[in-house]
C-alpha positions in Angstrom: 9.3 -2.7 6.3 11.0 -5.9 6.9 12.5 -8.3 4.4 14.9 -10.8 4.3 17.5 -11.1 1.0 19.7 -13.9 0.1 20.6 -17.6 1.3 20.5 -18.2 4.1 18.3 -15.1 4.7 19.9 -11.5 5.7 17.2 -9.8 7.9 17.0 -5.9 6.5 14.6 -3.3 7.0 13.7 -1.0 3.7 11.5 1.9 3.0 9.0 1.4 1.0 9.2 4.0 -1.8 6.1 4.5 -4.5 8.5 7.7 -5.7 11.0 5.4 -6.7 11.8 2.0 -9.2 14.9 0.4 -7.7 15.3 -1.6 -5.3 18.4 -1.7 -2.8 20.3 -2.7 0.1 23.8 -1.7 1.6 26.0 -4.4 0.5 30.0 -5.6 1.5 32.6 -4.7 0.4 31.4 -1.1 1.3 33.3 1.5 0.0 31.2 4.1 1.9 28.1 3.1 3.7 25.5 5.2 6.2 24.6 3.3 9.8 22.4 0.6 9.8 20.3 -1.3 12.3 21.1 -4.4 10.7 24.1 -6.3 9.5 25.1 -5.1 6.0 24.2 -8.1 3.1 27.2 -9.6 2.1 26.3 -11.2 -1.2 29.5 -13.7 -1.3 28.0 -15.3 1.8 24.9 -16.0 -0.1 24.2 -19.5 -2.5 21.1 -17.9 -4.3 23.4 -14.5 -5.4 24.1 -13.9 -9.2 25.8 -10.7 -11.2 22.9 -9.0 -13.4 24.4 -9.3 -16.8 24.8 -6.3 -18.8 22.8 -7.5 -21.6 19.9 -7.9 -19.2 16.6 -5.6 -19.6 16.7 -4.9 -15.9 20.0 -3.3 -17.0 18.9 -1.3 -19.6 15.8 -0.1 -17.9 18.8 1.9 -15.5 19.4 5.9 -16.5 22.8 5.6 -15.5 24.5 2.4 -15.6 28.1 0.9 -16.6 29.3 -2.5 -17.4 33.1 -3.8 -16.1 32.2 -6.2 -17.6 28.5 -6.5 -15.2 26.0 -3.7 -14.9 27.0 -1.5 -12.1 24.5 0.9 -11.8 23.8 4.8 -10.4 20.8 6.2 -8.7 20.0 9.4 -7.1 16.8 10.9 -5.2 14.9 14.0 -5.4 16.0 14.6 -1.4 20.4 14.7 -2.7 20.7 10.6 -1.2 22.0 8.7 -3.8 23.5 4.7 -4.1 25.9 3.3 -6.6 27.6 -0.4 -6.9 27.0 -3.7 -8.9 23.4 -4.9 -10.3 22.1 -8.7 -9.2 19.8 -11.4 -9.0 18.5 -13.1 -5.1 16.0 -14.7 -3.2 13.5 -12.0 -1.2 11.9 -13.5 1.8 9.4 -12.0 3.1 6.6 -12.8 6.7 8.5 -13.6 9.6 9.3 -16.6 9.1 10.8 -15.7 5.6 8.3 -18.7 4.4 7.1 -16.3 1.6 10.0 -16.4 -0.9 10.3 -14.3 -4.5 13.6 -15.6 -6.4 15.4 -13.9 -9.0 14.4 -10.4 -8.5 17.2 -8.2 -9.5 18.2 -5.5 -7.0 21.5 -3.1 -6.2 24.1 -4.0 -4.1 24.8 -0.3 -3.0 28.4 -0.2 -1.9 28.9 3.4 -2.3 25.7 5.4 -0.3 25.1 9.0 0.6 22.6 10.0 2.7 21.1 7.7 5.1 17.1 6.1 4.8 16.0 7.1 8.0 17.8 3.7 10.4 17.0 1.5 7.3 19.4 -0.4 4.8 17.7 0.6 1.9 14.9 0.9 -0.7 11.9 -1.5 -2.4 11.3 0.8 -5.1 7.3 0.4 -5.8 7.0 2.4 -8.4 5.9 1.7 -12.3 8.8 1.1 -14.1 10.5 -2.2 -14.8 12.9 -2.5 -12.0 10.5 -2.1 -9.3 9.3 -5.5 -6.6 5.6 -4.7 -8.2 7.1 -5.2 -11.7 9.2 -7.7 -11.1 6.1 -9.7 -9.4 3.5 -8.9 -11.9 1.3 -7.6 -9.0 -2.0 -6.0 -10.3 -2.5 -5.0 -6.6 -0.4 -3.7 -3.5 -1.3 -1.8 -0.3 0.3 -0.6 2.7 -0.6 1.0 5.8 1.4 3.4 7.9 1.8 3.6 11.5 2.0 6.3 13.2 5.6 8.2 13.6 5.4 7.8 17.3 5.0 4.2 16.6 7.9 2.4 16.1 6.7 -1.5 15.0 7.0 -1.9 10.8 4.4 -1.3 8.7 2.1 -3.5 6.7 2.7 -4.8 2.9 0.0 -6.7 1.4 0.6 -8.1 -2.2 -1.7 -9.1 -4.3 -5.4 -10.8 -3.5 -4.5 -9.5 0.2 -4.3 -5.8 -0.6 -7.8 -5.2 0.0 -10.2 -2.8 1.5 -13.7 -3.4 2.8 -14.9 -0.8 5.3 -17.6 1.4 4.4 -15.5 4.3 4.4 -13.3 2.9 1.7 -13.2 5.6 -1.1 -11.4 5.6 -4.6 -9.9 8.3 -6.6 -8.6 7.5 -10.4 -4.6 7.5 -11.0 -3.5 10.2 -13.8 -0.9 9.5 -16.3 2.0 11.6 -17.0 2.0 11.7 -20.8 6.0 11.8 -20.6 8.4 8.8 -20.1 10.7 7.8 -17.2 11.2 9.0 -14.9 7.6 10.8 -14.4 5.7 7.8 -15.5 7.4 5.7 -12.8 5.3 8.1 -10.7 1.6 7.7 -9.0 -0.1 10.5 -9.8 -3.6 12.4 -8.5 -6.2 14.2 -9.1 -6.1 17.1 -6.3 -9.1 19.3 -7.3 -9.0 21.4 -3.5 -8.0 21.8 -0.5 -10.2 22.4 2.9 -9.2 24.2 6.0 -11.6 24.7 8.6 -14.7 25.3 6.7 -13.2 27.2 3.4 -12.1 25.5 0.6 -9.4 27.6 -0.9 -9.0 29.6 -3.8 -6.5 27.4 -5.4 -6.4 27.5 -9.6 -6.9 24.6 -10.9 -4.2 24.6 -12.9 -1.1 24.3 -9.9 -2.0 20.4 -9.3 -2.6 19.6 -13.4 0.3 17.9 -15.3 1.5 20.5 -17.7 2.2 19.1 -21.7 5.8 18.8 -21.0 5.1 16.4 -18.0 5.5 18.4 -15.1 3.9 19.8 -12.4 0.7 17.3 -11.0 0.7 15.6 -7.7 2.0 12.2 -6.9 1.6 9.8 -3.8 5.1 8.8 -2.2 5.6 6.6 0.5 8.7 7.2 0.7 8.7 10.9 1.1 7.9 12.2 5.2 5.8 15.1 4.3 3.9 16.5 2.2 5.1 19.4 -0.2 2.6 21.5 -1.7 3.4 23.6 -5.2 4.2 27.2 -4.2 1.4 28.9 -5.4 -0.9 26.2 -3.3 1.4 26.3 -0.1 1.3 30.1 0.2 -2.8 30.2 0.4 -2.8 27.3 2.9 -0.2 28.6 5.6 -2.0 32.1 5.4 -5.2 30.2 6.3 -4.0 28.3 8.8 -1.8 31.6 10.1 -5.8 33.6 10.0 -7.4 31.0 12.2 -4.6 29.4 14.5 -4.2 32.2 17.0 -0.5 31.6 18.6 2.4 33.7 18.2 4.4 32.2 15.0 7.9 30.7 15.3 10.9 29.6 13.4 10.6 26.0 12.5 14.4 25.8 10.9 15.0 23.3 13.4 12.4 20.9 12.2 12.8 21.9 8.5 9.1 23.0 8.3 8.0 26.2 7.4 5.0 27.4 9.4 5.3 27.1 13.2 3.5 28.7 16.1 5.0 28.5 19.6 3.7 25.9 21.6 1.5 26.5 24.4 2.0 25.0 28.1 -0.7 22.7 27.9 0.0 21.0 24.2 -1.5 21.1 21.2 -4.6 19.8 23.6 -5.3 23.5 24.2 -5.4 24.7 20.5 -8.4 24.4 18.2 -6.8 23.4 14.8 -9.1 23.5 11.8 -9.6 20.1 10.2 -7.7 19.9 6.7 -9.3 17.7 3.9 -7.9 16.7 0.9 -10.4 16.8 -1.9 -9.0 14.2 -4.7 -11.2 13.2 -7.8 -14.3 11.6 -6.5 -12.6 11.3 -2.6 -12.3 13.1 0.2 -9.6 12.8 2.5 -10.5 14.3 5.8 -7.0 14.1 7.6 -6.4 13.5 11.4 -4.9 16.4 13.0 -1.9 14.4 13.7 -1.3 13.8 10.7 -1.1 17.2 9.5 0.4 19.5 12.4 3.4 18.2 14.6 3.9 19.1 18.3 7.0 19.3 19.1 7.1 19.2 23.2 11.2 19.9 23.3 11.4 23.0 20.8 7.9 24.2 22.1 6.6 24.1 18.8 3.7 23.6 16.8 4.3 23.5 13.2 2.6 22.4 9.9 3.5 19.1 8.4 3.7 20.5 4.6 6.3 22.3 3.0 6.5 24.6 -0.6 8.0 23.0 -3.4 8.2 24.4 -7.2 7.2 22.4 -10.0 5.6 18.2 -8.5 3.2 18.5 -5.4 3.8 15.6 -3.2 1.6 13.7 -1.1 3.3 12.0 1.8 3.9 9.5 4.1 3.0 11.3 7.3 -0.4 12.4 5.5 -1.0 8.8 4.9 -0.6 7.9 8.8 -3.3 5.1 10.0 -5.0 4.7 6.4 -4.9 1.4 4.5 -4.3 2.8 1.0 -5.0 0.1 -1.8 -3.0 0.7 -5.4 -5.5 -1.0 -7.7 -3.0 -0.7 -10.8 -5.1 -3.0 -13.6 -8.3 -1.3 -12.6 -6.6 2.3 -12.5 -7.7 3.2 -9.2 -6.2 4.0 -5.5 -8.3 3.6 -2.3 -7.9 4.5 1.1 -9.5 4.1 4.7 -9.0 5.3 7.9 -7.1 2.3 10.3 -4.9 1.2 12.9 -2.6 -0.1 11.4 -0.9 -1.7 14.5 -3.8 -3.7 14.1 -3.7 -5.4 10.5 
């Protein structure tokens, strides 16, 4: 997504993270910053820029800060990317225009950053702790929808009263809570109860996709995470089923970083019959477009999977949630989702 940050405005583009509180930009004087397609903020050049005090909340609400004599902060990601500098307050701008404008919301000016955010400059943490944009806006109600990854245009935010959905093929599944504290709560979590491919629904227990006492385990819904990784147990029943009815000679997909590959025939993925792949959350069905779930690869000649194993958190992502408006209805406890173009919102 687009935003703009500061005074006058700094055009920057951001992931959109659900997985994740803060929110972030690469910021001068950079002690060791990742290639950006935009400028990097420089916050002396801005009228509306202020230090975050230490004795702030926003501060506190940090697991790993310092003060000299601000709040410099710390924050690291599940994928080893992490971003560290000095904690303030600025103007966000968002529409194209920048005539939507959200002051004082307290951010990270990242001058040290490892690992890059995929030709971005940053994060908008959306997550449900305090130093997220939806906390910091007191917004009941926030929805995206993704494009696909061929498509290189930004994405839709809607905030508020304009996050809705209307089709008749909305459906709704309850969020979970994670009886633990940060940072699991931060998290979005589901109800998966199965999983269908082709016209089985697998044997998975129960149990893999439930929060455990201590707080792990469950699934959560993260924008900001590419693809979807399935607990262990859950990932070895659904590559065997796919392996049992996709009849091409399998391939190593180390290239791609994907686990379960089949060598691409000469005419495409066109000239394969993939089983459809539904997601069966509580009280909603997600029947997934194939090209959201398997990934052609016409260079390599390869035709993988689009989920990986994980151990403990399952992880529903981004290019799962490809061309659906998904609706995060936080006072009412609900998340909703539709099949869209999304190019078109």
């Amino acid at each position: 997504m687009e935003v703009s940050i500061g005074t006058p405005p700094t055009r920057v583009s951001a992931i959109l993270d659900t997985g994740s509180d803060l929110i972030w930009t690469q910021c001068n004087p950079c002690t060791e910053c990742f290639s950006q397609p935009t400028p990097i903020f420089t916050p002396s050049n801005s009228t509306t820029f202020s230090k975050l005090p230490c004795k702030c909340a926003l501060c506190n609400s940090l697991t790993k800060s310092s003060c000299s004599p601000d709040c410099n902060y710390e924050y690291s990601y599940g994928d080893g990317s992490s971003t560290k500098g000095f904690m303030g307050f600025e103007t966000l701008s968002f529409g194209s225009d920048n005539s939507v404008k959200f002051p004082h919301i307290g951010f990270g000016c990242g001058t040290t950053n490892i690992g890059a955010t995929d030709n971005s400059s940053g994060i908008i943490g959306m997550g449900r702790g305090p130093l997220s944009l939806v906390a910091q806006l007191n917004v009941t109600k926030f929805s995206y929808c993704f494009n696909t990854i061929h498509n290189k245009s930004m994405s839709v935010l809607l905030l508020g009263s304009w996050a809705n959905t209307t089709g008749k093929y909305c459906k709704s599944t309850p969020f979970v809570k994670n009886p633990t504290s940060s940072p699991m709560s931060s998290f979005y979590y589901l109800s998966l109860q199965g999983i269908t491919i082709g016209e089985t629904l697998l044997s998975i227990p129960p149990s893999v996709f439930q929060i455990s006492t201590d707080g792990g385990g469950g699934l959560i819904i993260d924008s900001g995470t590419t693809v979807t990784a399935l607990e262990e147990r859950a990932f070895i029943i659904v590559a065997r089923k796919f392996m049992s009815l996709i009849n091409l000679p399998q391939a190593s997909g180390a290239k791609l970083g994907l686990s379960l590959c089949f060598t691409l025939p000469e005419k495409g993925i066109k000239a394969v019959d993939i089983p459809k792949m539904v997601f069966h959350f509580e009280g909603a069905d997600m029947d997934l477009p194939i090209e959201n779930y398997m990934v052609e690869d016409t260079v390599n000649k390869l035709l993988c999977l689009g989920i990986v194993s994980t151990r403990g958190i399952s992880i529903f992502g981004n290019m799962q949630q490809q061309n659906m408006h998904i609706v995060y209805d936080l006072q009412n406890g609900f998340l909703s989702f539709e099949p869209a173009v999304c190019s078109n919102l």
